[in-house]
C-alpha positions in Angstrom: 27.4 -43.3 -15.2 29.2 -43.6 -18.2 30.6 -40.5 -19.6 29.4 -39.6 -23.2 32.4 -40.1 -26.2 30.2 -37.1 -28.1 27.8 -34.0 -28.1 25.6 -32.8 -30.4 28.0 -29.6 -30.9 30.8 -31.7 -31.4 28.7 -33.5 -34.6 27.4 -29.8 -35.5 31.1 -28.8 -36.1 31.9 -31.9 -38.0 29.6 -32.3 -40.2 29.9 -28.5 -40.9 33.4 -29.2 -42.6 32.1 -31.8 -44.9 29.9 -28.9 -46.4 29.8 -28.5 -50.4 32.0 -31.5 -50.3 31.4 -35.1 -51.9 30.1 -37.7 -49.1 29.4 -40.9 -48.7 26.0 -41.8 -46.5 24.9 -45.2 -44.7 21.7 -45.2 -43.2 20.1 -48.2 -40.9 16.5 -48.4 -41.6 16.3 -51.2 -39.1 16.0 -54.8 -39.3 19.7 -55.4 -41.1 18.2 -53.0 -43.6 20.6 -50.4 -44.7 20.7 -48.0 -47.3 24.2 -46.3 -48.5 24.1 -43.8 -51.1 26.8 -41.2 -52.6 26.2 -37.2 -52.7 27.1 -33.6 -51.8 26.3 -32.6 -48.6 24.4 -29.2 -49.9 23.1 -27.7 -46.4 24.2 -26.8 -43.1 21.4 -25.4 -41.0 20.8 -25.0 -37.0 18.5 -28.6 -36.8 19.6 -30.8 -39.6 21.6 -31.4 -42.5 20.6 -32.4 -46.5 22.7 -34.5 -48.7 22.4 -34.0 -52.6 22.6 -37.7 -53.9 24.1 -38.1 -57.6 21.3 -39.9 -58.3 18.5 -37.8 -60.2 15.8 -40.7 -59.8 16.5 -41.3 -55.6 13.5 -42.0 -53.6 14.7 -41.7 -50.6 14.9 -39.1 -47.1 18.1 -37.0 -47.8 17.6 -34.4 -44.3 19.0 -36.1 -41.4 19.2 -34.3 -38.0 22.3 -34.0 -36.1 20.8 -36.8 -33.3 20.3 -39.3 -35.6 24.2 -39.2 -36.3 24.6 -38.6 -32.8 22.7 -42.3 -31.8 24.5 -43.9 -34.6 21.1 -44.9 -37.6 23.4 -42.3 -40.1 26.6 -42.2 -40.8 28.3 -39.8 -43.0 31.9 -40.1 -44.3 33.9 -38.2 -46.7 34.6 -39.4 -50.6 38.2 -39.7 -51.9 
């Protein structure tokens, strides 16, 4: 059985320090389709997470849960 790297709590905890700070998010739509787009990650709660994006005019889902970070379709990085 191969031992998992990380948990769900572990991704809790580190998204939870990226919170009211500037991030940078990549997400695989599927296909070779990704999307990557710059925000502030505004919210913290128990299920999920929601990223501000700077743009005013984005279309796109900005709630991710902490599983879909977890499986690898989002990945969230700080800014510099």
């Amino acid at each position: 059985m191969i031992k998992p790297k990380r948990d769900v709590a572990s991704v809790k905890r580190s998204i939870a320090d990226f919170r009211e700070k500037r991030v940078s998010v990549t997400v695989n739509l599927g296909r070779n389709k990704f999307m990557h787009y710059c925000g502030v990650l505004s919210g913290v709660y128990p299920a999920l997470f929601t990223v501000r994006p700077d743009n005013e005019g984005f279309l796109g889902k900005t709630s991710y849960s902490y599983a879909e970070v977890l499986c690898g379709s989002v990945k969230v990085k700080a800014e510099k």
